[in-house]
N, CA, C and O atoms as a GROMACS GRO file, in nm:
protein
  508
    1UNK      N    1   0.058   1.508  -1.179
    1UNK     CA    2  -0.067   1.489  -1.248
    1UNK      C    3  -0.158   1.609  -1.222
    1UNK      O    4  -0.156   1.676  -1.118
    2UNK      N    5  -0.259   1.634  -1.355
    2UNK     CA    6  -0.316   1.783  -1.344
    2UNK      C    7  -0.420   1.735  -1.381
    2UNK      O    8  -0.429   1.621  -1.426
    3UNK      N    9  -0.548   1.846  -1.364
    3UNK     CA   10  -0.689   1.821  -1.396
    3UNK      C   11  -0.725   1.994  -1.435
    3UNK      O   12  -0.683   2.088  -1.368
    4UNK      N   13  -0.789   2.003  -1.526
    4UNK     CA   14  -0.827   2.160  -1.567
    4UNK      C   15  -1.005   2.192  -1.545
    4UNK      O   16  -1.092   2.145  -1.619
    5UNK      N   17  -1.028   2.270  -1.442
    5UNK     CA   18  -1.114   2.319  -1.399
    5UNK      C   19  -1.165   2.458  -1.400
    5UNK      O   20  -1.092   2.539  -1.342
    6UNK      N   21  -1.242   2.491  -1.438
    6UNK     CA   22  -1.326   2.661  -1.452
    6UNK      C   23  -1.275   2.751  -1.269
    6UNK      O   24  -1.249   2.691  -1.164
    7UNK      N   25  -1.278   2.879  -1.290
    7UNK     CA   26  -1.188   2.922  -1.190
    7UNK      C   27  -1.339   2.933  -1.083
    7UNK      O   28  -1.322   2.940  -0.962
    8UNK      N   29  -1.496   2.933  -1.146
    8UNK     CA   30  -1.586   2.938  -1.073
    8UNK      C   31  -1.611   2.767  -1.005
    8UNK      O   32  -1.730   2.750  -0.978
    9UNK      N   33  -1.553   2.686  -0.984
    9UNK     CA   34  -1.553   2.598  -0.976
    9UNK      C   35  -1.463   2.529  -0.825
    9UNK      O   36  -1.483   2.431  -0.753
   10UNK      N   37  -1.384   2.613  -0.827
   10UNK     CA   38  -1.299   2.634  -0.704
   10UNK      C   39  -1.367   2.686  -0.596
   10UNK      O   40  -1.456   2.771  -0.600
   11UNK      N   41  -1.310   2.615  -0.476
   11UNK     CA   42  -1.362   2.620  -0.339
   11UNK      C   43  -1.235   2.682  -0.225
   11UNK      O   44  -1.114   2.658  -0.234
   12UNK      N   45  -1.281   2.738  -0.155
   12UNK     CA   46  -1.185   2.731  -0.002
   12UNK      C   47  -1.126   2.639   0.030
   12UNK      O   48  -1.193   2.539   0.055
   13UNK      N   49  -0.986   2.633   0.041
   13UNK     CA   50  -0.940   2.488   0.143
   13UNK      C   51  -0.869   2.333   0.016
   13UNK      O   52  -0.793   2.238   0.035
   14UNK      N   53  -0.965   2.395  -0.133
   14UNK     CA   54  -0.876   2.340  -0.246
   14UNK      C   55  -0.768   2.371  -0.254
   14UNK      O   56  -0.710   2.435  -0.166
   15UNK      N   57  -0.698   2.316  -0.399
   15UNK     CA   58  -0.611   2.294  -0.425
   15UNK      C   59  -0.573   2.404  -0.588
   15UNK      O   60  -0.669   2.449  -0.650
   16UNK      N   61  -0.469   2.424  -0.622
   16UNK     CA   62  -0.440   2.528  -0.738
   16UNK      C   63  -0.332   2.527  -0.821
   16UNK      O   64  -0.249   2.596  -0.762
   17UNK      N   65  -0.294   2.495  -0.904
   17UNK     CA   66  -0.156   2.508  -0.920
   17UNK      C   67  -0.139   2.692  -0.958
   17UNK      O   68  -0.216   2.756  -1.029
   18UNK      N   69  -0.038   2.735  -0.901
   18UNK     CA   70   0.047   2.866  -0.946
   18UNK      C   71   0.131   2.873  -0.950
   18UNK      O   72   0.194   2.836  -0.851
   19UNK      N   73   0.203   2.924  -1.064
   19UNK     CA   74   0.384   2.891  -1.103
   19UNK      C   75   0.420   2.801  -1.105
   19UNK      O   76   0.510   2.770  -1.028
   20UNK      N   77   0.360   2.699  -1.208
   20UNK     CA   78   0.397   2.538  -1.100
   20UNK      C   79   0.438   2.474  -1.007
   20UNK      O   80   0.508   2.373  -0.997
   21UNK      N   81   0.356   2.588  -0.892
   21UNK     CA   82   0.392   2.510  -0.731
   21UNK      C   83   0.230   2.485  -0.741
   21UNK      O   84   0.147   2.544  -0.810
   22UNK      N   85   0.209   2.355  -0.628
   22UNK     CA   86   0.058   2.332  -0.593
   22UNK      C   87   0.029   2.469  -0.484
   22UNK      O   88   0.112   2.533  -0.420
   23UNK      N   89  -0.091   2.482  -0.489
   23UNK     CA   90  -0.102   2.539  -0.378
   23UNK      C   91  -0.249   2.532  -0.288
   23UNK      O   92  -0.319   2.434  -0.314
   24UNK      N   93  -0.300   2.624  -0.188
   24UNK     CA   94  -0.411   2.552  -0.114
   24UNK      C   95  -0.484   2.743  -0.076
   24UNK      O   96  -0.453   2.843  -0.010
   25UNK      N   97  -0.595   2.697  -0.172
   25UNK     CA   98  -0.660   2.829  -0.192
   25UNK      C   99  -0.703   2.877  -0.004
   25UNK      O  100  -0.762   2.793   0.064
   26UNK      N  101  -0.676   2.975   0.040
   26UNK     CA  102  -0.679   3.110   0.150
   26UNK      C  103  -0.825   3.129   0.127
   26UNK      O  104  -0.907   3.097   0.212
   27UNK      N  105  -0.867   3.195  -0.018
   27UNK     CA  106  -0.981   3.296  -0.023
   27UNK      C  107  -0.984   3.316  -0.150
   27UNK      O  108  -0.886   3.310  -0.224
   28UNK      N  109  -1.157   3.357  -0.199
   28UNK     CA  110  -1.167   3.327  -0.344
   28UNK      C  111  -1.248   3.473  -0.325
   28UNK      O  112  -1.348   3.467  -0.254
   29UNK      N  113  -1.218   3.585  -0.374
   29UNK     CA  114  -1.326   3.675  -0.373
   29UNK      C  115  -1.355   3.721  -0.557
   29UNK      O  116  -1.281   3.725  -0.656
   30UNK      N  117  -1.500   3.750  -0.533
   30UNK     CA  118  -1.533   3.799  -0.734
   30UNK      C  119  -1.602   3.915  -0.709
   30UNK      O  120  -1.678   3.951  -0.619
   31UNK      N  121  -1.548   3.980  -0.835
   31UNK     CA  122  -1.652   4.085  -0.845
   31UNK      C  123  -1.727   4.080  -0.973
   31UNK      O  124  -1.708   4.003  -1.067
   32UNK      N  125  -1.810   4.170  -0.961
   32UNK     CA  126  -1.916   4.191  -1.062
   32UNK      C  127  -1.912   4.193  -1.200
   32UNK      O  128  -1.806   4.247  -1.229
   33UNK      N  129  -1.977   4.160  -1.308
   33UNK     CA  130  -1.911   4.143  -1.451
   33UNK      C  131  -1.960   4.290  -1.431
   33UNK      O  132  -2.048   4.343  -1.363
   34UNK      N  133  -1.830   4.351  -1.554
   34UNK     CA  134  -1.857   4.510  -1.596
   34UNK      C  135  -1.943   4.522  -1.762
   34UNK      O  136  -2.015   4.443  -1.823
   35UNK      N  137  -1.905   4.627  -1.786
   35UNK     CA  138  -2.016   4.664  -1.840
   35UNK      C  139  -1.952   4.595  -2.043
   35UNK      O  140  -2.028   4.598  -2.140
   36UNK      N  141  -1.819   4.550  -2.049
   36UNK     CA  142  -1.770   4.484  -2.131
   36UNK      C  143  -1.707   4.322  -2.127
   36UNK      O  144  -1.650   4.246  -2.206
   37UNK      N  145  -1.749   4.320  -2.002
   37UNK     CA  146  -1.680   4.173  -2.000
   37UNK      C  147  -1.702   4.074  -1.859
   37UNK      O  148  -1.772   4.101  -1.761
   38UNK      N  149  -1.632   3.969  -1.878
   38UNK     CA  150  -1.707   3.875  -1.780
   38UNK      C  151  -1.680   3.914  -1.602
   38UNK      O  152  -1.656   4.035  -1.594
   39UNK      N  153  -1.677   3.864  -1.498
   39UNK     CA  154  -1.661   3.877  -1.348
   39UNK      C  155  -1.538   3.826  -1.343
   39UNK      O  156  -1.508   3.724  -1.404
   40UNK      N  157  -1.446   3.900  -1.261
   40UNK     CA  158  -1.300   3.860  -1.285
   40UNK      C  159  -1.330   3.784  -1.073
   40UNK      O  160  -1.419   3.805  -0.990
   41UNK      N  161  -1.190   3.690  -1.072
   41UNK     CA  162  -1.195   3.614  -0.935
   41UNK      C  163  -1.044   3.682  -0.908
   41UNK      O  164  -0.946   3.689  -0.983
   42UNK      N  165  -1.059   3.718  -0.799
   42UNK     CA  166  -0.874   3.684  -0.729
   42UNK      C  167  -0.907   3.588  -0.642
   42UNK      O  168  -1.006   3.576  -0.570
   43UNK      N  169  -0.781   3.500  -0.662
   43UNK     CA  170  -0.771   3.377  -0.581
   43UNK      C  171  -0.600   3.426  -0.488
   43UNK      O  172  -0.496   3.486  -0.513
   44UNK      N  173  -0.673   3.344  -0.365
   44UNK     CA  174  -0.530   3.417  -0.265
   44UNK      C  175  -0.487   3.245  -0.208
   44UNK      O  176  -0.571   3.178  -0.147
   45UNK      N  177  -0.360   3.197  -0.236
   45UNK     CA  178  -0.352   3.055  -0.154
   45UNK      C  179  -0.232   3.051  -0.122
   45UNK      O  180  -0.162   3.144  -0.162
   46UNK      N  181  -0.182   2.962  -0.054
   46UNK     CA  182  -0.073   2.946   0.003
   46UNK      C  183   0.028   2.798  -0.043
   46UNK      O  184  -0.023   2.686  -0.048
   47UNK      N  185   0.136   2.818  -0.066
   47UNK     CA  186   0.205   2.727  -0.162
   47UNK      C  187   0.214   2.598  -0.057
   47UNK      O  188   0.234   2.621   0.063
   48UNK      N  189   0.200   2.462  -0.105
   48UNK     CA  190   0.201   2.330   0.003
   48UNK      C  191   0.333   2.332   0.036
   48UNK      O  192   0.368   2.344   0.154
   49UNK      N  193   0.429   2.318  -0.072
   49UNK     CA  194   0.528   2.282  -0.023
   49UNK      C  195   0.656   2.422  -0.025
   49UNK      O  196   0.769   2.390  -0.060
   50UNK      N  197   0.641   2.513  -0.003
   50UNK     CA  198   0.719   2.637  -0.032
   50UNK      C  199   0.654   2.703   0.113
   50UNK      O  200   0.725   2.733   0.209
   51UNK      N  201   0.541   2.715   0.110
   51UNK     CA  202   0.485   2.830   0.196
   51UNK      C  203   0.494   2.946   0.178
   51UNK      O  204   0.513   3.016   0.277
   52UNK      N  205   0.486   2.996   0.077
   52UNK     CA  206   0.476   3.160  -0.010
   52UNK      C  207   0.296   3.159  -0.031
   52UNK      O  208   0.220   3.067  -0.063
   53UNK      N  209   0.278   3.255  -0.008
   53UNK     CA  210   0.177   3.331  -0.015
   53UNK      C  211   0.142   3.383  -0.133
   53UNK      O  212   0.190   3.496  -0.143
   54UNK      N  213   0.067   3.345  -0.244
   54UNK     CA  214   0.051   3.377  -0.399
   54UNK      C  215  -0.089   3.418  -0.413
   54UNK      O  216  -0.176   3.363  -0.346
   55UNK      N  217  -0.124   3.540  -0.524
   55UNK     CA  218  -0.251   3.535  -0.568
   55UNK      C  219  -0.251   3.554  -0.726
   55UNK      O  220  -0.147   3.586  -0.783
   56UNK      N  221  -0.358   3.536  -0.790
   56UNK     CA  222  -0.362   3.581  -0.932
   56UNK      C  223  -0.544   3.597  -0.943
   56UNK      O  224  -0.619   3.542  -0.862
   57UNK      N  225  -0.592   3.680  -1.055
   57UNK     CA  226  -0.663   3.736  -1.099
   57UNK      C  227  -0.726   3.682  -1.236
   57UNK      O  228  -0.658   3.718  -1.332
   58UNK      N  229  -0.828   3.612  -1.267
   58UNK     CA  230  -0.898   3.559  -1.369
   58UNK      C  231  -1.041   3.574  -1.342
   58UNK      O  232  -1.108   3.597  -1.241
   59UNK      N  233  -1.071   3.548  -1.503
   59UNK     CA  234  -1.195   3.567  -1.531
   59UNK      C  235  -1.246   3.476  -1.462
   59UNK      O  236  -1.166   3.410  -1.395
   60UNK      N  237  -1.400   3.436  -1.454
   60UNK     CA  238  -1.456   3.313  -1.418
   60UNK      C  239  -1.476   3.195  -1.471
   60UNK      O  240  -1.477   3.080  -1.429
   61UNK      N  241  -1.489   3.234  -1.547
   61UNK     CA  242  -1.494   3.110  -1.728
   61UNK      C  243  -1.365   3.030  -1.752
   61UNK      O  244  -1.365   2.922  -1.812
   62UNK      N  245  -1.188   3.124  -1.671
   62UNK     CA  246  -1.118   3.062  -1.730
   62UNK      C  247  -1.086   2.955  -1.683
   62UNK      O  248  -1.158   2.904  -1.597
   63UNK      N  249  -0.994   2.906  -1.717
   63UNK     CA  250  -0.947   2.715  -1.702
   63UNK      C  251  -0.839   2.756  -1.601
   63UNK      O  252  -0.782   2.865  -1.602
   64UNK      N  253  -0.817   2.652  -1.512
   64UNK     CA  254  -0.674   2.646  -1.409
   64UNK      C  255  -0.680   2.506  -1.368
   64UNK      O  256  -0.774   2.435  -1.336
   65UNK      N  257  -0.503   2.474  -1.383
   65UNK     CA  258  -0.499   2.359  -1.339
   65UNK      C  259  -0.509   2.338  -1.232
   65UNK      O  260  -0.492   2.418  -1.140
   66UNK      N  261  -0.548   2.183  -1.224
   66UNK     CA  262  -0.569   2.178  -1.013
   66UNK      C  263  -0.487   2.062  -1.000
   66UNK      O  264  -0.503   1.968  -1.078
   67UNK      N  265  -0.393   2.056  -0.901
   67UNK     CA  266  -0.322   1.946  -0.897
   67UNK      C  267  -0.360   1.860  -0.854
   67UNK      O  268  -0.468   1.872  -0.796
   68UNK      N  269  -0.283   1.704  -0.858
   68UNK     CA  270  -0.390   1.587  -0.823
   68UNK      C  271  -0.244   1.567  -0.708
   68UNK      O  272  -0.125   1.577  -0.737
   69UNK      N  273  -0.306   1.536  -0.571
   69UNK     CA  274  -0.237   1.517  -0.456
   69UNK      C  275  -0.275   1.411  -0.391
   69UNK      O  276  -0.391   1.404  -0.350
   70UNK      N  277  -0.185   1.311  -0.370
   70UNK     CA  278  -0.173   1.180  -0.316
   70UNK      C  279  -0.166   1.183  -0.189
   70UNK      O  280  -0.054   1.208  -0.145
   71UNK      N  281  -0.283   1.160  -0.079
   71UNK     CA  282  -0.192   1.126   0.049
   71UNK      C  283  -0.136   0.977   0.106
   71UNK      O  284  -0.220   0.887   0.108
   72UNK      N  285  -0.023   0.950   0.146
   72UNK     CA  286   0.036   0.836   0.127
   72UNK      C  287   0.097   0.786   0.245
   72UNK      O  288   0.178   0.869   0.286
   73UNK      N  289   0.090   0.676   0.322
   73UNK     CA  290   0.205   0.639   0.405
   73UNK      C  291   0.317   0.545   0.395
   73UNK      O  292   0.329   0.440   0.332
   74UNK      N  293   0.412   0.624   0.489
   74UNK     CA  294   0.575   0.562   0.450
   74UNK      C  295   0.603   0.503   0.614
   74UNK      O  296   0.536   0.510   0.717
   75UNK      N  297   0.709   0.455   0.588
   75UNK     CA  298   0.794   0.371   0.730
   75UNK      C  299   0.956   0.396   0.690
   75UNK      O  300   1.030   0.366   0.596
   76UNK      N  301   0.971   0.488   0.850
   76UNK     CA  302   1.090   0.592   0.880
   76UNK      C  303   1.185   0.439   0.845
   76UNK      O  304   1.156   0.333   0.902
   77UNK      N  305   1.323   0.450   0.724
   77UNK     CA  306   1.361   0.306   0.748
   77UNK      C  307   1.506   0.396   0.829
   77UNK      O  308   1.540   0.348   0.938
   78UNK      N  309   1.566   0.487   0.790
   78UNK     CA  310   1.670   0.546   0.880
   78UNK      C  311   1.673   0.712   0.915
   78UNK      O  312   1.566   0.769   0.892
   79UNK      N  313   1.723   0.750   0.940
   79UNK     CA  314   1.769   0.949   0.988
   79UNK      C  315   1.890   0.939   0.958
   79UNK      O  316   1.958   0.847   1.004
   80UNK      N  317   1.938   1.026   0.878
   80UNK     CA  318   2.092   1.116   0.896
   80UNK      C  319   2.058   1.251   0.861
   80UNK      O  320   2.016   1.306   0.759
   81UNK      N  321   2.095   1.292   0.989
   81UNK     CA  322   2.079   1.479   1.001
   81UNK      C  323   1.938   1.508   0.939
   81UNK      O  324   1.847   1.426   0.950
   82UNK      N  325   1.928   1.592   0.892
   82UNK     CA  326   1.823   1.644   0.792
   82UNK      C  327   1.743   1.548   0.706
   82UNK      O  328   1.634   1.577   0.656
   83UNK      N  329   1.802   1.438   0.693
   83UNK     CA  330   1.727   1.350   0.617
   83UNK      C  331   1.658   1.264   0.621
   83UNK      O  332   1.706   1.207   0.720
   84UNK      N  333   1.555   1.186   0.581
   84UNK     CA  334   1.483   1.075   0.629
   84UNK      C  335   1.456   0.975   0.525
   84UNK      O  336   1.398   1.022   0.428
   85UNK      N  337   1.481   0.859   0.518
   85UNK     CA  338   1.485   0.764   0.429
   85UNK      C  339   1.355   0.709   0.441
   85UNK      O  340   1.342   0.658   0.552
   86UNK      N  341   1.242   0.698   0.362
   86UNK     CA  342   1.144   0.676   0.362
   86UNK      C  343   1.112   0.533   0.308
   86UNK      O  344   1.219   0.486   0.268
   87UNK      N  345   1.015   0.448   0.290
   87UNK     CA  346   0.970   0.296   0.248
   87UNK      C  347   0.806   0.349   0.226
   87UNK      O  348   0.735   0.380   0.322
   88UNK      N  349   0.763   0.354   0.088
   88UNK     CA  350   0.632   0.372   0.071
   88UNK      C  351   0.553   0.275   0.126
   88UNK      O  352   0.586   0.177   0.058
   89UNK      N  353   0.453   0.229   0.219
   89UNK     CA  354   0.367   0.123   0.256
   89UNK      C  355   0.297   0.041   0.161
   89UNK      O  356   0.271  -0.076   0.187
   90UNK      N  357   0.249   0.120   0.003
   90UNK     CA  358   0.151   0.044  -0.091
   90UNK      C  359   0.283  -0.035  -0.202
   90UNK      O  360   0.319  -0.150  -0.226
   91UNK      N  361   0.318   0.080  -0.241
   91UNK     CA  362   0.462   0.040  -0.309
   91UNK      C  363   0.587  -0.002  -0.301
   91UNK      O  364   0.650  -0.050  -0.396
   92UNK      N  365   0.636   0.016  -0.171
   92UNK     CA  366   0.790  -0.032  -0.122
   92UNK      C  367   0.868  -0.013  -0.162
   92UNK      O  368   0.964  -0.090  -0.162
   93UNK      N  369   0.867   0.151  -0.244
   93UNK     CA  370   0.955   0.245  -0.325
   93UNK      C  371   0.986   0.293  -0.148
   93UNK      O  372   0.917   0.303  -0.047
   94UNK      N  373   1.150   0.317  -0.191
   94UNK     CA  374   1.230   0.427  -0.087
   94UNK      C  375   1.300   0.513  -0.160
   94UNK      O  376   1.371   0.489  -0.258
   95UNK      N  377   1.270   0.653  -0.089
   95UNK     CA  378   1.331   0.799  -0.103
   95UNK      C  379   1.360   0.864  -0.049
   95UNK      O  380   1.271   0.903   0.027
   96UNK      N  381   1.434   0.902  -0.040
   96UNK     CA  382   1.465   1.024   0.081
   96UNK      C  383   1.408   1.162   0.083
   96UNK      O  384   1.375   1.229  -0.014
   97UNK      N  385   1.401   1.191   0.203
   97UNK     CA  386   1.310   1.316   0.184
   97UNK      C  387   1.325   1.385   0.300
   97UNK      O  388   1.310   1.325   0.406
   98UNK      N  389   1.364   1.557   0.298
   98UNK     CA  390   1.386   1.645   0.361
   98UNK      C  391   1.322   1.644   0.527
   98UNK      O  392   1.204   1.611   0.510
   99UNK      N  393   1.341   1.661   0.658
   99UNK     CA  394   1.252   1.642   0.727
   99UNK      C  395   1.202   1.789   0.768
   99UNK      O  396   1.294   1.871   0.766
  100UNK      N  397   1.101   1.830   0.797
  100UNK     CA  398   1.046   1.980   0.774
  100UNK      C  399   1.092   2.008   0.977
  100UNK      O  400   1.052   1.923   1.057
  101UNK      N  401   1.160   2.112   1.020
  101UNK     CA  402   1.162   2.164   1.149
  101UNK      C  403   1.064   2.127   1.221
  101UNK      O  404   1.086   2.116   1.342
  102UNK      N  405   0.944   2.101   1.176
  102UNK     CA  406   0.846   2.116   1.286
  102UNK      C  407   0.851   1.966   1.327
  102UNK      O  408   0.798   1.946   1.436
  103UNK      N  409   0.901   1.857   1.266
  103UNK     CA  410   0.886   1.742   1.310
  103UNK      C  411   1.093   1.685   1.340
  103UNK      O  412   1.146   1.577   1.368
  104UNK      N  413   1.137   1.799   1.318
  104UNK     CA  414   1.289   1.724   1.345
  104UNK      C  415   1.302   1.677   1.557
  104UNK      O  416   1.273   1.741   1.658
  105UNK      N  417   1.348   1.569   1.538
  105UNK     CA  418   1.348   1.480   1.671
  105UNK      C  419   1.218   1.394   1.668
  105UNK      O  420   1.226   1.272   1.686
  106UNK      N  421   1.128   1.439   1.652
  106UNK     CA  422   0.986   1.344   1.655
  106UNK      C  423   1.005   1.219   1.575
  106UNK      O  424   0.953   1.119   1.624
  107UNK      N  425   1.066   1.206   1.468
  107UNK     CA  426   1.077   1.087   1.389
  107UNK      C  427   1.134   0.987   1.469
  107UNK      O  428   1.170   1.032   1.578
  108UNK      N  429   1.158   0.851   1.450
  108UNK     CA  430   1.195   0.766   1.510
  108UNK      C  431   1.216   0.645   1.384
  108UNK      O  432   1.165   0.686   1.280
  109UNK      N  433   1.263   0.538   1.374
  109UNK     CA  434   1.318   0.443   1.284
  109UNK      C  435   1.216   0.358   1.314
  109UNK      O  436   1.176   0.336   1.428
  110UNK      N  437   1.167   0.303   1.200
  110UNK     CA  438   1.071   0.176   1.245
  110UNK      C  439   0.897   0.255   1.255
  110UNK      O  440   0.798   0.182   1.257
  111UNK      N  441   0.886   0.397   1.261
  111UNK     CA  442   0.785   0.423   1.243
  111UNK      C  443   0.714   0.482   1.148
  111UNK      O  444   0.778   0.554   1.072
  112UNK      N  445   0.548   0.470   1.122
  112UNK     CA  446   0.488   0.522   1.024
  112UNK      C  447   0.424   0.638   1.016
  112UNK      O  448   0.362   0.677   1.114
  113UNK      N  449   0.429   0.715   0.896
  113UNK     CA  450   0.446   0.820   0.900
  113UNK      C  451   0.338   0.856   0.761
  113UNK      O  452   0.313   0.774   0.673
  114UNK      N  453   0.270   1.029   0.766
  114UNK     CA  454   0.189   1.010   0.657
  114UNK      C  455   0.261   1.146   0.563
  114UNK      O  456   0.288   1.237   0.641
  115UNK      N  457   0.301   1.185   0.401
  115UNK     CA  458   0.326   1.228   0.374
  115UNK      C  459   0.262   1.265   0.200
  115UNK      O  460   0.234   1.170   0.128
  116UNK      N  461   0.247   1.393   0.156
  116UNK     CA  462   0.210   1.406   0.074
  116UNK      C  463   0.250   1.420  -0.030
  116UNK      O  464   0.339   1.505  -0.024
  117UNK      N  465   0.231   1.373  -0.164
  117UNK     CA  466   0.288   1.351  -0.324
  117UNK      C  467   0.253   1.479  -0.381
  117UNK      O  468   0.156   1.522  -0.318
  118UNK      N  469   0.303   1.595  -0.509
  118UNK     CA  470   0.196   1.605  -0.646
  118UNK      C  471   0.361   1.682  -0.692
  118UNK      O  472   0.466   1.723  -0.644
  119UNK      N  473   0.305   1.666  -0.792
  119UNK     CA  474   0.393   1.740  -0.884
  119UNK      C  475   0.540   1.623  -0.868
  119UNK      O  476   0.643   1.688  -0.849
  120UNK      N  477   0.549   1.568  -0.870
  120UNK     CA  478   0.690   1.511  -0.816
  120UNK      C  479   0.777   1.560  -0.725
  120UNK      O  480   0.899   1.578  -0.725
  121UNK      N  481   0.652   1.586  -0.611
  121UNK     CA  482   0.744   1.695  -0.474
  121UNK      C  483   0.670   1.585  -0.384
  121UNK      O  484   0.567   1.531  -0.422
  122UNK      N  485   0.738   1.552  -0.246
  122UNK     CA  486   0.664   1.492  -0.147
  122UNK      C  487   0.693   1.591  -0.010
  122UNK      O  488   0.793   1.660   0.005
  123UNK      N  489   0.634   1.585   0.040
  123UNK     CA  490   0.665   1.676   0.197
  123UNK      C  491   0.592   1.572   0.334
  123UNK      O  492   0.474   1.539   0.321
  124UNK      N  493   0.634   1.548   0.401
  124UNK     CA  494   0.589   1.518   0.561
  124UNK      C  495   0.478   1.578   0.592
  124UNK      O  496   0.474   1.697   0.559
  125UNK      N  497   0.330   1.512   0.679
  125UNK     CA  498   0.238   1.626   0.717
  125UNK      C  499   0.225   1.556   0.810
  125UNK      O  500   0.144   1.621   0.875
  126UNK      N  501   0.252   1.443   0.883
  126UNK     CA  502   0.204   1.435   0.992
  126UNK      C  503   0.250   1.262   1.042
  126UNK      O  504   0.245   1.153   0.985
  127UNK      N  505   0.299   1.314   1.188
  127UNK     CA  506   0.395   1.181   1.261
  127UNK      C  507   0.344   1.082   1.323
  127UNK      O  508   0.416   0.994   1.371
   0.00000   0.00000   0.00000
């Protein structure tokens, strides 16, 4: 799910879509309108679920989508290797889903866990 917002409208610490990955704006710097046209922005953010480092360059006026990001909790229902079988808490949808290095061993079966939705991508943020 998307929402279209003016690029002067964007904050630090938001959200962006680029290349259709979400991402989580770094730094918004503008410069000055010239002497034919409007104040251009580079936006510098970092991808949620990739972790690539992206920027792009627009006017201020223009439109960018902003992704709409769910934060959600699940309950660990099993582990095999790399994987984690998840139980949504509101919905009681299960999926499996990648477990990110920084939390492999920390998981445990039977526990709750908080993880984030958009785009039809979910990732782990916190045990």
């Amino acid at each position: 799910m998307k929402e279209l917002a003016e690029v002067r409208e964007l904050r630090v610490n938001r959200y962006i879509i680029i290349d259709d990955e979400p991402c989580k704006i770094v730094s918004i710097t503008t410069s000055k309108p010239g002497k034919h046209g409007d104040a251009k922005a580079r936006i510098e953010a970092i991808g949620v679920f990739d972790n690539q480092k992206r920027s792009v360059v627009y006017p201020v006026k223009h439109k960018v989508q902003i992704p709409i990001i769910n934060k959600r909790t699940a309950q660990v229902i099993s582990i095999s290797g790399d994987i984690a079988q998840l139980m949504d808490m509101e919905t009681y949808e299960t999926f499996e889903i990648e477990i990110p290095d920084e939390f492999k061993g920390k998981l445990q079966v039977g526990e709750e866990i908080q993880y984030i939705e958009a785009l039809g991508k979910r990732k782990i943020t916190r045990v």
